[in-house]
Backbone bond lengths (Angstrom), bond angles and torsions (degrees), N, CA, C in turn:
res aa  C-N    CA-C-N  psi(-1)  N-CA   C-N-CA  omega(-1)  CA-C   N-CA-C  phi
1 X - - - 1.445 - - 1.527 109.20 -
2 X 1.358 113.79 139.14 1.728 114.46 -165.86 1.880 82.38 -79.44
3 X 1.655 91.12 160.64 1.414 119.97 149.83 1.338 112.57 -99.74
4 X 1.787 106.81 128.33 1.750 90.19 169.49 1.532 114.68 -114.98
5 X 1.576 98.86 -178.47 1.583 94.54 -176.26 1.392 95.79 -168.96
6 X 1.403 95.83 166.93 1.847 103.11 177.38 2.066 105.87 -107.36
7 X 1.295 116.36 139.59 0.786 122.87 -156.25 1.892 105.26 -87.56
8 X 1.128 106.81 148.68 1.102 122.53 -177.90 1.469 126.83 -106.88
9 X 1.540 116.80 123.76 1.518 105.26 -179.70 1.504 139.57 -27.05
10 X 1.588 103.17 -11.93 1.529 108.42 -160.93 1.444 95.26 -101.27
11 X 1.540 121.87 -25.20 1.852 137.41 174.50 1.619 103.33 -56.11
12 X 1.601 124.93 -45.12 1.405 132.02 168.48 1.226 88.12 14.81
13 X 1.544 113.76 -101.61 1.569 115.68 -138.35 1.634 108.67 -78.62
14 X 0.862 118.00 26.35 1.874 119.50 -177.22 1.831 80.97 -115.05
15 X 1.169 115.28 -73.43 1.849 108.26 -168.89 1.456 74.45 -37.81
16 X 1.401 123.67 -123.77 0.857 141.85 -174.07 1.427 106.31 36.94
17 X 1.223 109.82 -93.80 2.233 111.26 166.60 1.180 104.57 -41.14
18 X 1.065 134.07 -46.40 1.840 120.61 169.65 1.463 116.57 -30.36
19 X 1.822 85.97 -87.41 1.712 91.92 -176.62 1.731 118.13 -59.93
20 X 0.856 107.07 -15.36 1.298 95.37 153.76 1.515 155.21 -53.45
21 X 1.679 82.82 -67.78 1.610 95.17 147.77 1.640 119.65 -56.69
22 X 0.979 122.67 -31.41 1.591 115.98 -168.79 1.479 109.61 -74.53
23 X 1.557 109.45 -37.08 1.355 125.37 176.41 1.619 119.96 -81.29
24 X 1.041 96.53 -45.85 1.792 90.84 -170.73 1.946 107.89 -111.75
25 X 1.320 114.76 1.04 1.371 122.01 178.05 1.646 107.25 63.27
26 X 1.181 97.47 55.87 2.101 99.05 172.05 1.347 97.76 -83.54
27 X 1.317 144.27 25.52 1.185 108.87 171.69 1.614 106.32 -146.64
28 X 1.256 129.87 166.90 1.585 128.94 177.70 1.285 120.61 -28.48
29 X 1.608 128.78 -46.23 1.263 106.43 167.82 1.692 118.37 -107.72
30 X 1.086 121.17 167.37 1.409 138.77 -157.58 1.396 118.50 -120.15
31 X 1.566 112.89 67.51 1.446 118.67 -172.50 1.594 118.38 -49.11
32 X 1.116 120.68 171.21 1.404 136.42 162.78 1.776 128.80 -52.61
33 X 1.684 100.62 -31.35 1.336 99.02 -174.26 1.341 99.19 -111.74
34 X 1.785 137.58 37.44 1.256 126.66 -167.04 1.408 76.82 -91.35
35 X 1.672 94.51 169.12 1.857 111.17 -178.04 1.252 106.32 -132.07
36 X 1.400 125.06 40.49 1.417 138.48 -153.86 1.427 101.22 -100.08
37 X 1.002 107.65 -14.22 1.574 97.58 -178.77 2.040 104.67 -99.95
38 X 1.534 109.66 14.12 1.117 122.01 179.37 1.174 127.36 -118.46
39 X 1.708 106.97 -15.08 1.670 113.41 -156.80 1.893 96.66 -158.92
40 X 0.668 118.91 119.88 1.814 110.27 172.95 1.653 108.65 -98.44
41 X 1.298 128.63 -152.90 1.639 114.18 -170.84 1.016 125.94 49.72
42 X 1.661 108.81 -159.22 1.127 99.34 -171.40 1.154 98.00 -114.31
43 X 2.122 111.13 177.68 1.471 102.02 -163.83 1.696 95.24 -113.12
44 X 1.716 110.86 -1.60 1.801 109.97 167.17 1.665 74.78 176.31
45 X 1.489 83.82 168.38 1.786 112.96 174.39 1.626 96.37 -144.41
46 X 1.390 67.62 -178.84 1.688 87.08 -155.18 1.766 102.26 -62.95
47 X 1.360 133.09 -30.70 1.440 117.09 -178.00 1.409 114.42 -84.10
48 X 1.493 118.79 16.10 1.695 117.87 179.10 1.630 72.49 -114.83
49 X 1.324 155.21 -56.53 1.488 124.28 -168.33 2.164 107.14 -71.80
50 X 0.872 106.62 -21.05 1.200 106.92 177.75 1.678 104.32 -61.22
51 X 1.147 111.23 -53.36 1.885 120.85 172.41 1.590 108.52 -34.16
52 X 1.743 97.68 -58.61 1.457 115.00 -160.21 1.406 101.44 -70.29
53 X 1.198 120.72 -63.82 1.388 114.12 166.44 1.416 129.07 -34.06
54 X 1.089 140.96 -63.46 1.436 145.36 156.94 1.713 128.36 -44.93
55 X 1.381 101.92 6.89 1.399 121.31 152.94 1.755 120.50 -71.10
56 X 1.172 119.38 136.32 1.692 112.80 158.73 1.077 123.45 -77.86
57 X 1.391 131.74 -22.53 1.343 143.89 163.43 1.449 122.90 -83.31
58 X 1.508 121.28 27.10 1.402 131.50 -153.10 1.748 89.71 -146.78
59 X 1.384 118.45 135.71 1.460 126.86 141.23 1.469 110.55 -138.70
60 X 1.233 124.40 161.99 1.288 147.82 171.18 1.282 109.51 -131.22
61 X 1.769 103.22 92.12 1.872 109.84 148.22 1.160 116.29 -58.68
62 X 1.593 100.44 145.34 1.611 97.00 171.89 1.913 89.61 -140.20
63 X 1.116 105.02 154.75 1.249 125.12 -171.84 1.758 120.22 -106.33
64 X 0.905 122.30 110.63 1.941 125.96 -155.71 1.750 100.84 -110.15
65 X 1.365 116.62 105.70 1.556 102.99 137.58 1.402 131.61 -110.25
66 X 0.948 98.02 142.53 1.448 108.48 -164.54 1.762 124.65 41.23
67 X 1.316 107.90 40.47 1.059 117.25 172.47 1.371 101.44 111.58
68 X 1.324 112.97 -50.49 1.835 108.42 -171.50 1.751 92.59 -81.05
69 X 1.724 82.34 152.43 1.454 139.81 153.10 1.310 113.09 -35.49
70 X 1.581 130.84 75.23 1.107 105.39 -144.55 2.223 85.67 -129.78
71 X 1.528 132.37 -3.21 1.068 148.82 -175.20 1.249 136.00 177.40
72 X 1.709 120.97 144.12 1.399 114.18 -158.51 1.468 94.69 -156.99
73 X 1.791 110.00 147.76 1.505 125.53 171.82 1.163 92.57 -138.68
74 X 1.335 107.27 135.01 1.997 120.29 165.90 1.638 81.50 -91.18
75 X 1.485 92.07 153.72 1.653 111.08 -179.40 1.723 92.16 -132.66
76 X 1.015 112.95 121.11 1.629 110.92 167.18 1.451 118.74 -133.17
77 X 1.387 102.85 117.25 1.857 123.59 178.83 1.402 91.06 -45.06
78 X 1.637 114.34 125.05 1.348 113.44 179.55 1.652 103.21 -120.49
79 X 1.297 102.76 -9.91 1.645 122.68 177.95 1.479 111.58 -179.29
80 X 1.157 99.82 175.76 1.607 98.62 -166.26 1.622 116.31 -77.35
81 X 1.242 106.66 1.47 1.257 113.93 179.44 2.293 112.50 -147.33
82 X 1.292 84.83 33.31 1.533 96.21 157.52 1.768 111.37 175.67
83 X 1.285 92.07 169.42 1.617 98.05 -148.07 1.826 85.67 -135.51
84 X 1.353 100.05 141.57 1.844 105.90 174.85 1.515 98.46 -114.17
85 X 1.485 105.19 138.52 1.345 98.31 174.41 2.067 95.89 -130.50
86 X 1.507 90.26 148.71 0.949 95.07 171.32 1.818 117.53 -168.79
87 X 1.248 119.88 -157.06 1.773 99.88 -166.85 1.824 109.49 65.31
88 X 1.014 118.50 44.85 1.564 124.06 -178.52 1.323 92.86 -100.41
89 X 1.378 92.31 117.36 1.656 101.85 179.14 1.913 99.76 -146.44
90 X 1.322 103.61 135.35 1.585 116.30 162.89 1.290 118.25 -121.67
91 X 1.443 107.26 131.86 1.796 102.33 172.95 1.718 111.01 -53.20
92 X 2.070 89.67 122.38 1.548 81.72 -175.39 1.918 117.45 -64.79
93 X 1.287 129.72 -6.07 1.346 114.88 165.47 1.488 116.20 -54.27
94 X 1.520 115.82 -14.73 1.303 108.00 -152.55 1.554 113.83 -120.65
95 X 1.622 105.44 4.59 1.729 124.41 -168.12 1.819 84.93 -67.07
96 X 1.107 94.88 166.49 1.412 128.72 177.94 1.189 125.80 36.83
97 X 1.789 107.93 51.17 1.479 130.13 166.30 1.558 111.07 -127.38
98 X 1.152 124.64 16.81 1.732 133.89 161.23 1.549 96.64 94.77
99 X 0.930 136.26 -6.03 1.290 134.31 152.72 1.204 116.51 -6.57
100 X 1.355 124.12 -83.63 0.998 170.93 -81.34 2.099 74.72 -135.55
101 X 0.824 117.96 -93.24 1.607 121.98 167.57 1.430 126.04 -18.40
102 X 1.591 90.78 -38.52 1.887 105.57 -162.98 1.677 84.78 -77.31
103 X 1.296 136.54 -51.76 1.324 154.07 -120.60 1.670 89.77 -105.70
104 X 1.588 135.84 -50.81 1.680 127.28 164.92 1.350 103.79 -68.38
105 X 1.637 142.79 -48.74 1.127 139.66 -143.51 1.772 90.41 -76.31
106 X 1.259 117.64 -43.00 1.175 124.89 165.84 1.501 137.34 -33.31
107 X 1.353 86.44 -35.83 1.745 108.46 -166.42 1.472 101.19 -91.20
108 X 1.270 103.04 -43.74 1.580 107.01 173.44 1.606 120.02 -71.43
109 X 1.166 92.45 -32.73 1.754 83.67 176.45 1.969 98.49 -63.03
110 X 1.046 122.64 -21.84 1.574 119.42 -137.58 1.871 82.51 -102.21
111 X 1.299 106.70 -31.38 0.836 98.78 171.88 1.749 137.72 -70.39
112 X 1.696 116.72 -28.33 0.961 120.22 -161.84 1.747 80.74 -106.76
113 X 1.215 140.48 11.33 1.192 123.73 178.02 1.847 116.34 -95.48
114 X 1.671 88.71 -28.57 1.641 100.34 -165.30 1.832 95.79 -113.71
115 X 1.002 136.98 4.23 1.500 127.39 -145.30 1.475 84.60 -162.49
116 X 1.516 143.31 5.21 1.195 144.95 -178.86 2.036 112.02 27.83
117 X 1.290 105.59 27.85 1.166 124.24 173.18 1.480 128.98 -46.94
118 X 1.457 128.65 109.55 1.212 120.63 -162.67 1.494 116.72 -116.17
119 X 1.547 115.24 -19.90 1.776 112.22 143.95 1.710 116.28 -110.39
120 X 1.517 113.78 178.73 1.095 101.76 156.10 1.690 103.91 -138.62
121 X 1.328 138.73 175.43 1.283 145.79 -166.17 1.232 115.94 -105.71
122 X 0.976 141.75 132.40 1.928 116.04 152.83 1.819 88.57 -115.80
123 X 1.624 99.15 173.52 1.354 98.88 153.05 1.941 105.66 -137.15
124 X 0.706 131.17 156.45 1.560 129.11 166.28 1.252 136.85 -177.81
125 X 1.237 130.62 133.95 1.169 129.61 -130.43 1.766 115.10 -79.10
126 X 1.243 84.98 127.22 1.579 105.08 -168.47 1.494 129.78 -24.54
127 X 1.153 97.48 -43.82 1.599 118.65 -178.48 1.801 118.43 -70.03
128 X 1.496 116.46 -16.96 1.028 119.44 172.82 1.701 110.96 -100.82
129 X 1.579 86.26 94.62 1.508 91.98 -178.46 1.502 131.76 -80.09
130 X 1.125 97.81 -20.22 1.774 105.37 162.75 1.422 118.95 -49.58
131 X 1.438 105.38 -57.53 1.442 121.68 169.13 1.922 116.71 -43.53
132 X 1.437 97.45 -70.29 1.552 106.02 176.53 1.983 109.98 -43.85
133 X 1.524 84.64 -53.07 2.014 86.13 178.85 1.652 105.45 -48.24
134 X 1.434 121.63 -47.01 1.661 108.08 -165.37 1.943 102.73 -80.51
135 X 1.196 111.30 0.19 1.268 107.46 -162.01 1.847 81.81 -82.41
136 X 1.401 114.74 -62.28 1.076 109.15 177.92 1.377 135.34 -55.41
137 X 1.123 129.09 -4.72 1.379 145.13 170.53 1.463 98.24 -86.25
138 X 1.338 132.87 -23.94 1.348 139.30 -167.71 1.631 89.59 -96.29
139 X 1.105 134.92 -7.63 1.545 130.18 173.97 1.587 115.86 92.58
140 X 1.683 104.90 10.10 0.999 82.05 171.29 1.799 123.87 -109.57
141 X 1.281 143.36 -165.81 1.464 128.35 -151.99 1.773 84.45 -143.89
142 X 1.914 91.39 160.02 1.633 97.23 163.93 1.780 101.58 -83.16
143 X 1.711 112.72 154.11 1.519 106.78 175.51 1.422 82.54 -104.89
144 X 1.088 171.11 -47.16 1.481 158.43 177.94 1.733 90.19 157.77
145 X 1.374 127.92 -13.28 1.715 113.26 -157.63 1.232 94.98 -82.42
146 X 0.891 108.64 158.73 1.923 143.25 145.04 1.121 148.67 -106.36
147 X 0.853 143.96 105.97 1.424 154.51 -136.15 1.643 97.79 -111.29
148 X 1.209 112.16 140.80 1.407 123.25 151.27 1.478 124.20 -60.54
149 X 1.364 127.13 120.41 1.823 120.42 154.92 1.448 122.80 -47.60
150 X 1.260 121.22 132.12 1.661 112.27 -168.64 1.506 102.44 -81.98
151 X 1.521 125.36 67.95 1.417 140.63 177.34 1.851 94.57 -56.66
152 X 1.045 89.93 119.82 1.802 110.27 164.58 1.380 104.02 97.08
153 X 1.356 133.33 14.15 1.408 141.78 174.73 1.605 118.71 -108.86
154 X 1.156 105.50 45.29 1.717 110.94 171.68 1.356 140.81 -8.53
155 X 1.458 97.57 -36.16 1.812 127.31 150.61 1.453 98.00 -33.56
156 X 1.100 136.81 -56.85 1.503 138.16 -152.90 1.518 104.37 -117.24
157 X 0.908 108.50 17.49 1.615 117.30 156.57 1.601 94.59 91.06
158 X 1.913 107.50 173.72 1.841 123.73 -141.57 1.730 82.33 -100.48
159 X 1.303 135.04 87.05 1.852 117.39 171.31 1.625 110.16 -27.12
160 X 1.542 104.16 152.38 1.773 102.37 168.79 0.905 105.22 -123.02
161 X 1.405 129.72 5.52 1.736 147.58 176.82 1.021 109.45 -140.70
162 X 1.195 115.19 147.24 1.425 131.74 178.25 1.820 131.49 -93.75
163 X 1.488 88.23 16.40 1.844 98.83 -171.54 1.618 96.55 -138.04
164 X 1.166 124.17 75.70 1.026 135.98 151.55 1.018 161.28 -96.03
165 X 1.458 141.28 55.49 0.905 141.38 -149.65 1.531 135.59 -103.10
166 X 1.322 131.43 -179.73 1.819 106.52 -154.73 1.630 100.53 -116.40
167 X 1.571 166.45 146.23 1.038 120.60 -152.99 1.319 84.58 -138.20
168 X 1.410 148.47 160.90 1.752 132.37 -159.54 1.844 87.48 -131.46
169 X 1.398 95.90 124.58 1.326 120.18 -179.33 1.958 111.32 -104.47
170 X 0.902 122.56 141.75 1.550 121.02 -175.27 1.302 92.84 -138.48
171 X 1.775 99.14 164.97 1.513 113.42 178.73 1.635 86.98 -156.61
172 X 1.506 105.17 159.41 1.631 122.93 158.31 1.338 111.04 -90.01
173 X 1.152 126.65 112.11 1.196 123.07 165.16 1.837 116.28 -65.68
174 X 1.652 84.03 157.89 1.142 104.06 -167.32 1.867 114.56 -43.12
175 X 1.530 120.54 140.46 1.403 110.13 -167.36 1.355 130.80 56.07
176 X 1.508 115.39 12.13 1.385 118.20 142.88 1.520 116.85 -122.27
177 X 1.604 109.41 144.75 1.581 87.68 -168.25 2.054 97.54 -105.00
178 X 1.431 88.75 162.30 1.740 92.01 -176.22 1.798 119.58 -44.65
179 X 1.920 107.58 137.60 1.271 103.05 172.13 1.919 121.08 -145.66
């Protein structure tokens, strides 16, 4: 059973190697949700979570077994009645054991408990359809938007294609019904 916790400015550079690895596959094994065959670099460092963190409208769950660092969702108050989460990252040794479920379902409960939150957002990039399929199994839907890729922002990693786009997914959280 995970331990959770909210992350602390001084954790920076450990998320940081997380989402990394989860996103761009820096490390020996090669999870399911890396996007490496889409984006090279990096996908944040530690002084863009240091930013995020030092927000009041900002938390970072992180998810512990047995001590390690093992998952993380930024949750960000986007209004007073919905919350964007994003930075979803699982150690890829550890994808496709519900983790990954325990660690959003989590976020959302945390969300509609403390933040009286009644949707939440994702956005992610279109082309990874594996990803989009579990998002929707997770309840959440396309709203029709599209988002631009932040092309020329290196911060967010080197594009390897040139048609990228971000696609914004919503859900009702639990005990509110859709509006």
């Amino acid at each position: 059973m995970a331990e959770w916790s909210f992350a602390r400015i001084d954790e920076a550079a450990a998320l940081a190697c997380l989402v990394n690895d989860a996103y761009r596959a820096t490390g020996p094994v090669k999870g399911w949700t890396s996007e490496a065959h889409l984006l090279g670099g990096q996908r944040i460092d530690s002084n863009m979570l240091r930013e995020i963190l030092g927000r009041d409208d900002s938390r970072i769950l992180q998810a512990h077994l047995a001590d390690v660092l093992c998952g993380c969702i930024h949750l960000k108050r986007a209004s007073r009645t919905e919350v964007d989460l994003g930075l979803f990252a699982i150690r890829p040794d550890l994808q496709g054991l519900g983790l990954g479920r325990s660690v959003v379902e989590h976020a959302e409960c945390w969300a509609v408990t403390y933040w009286d939150a009644r949707h939440a957002e994702i956005t992610v990039i279109d082309l990874r359809q594996d990803l989009v399929a579990w998002y929707r199994r997770m309840g959440y839907d396309f709203t029709g938007e599209r988002r631009a890729f932040p092309y020329g922002d290196e911060r967010f990693g080197i594009p390897k294609r040139s048609d990228l786009t971000l696609a914004v997914m919503r859900k009702a959280l639990p005990g509110h019904t859709p509006s």
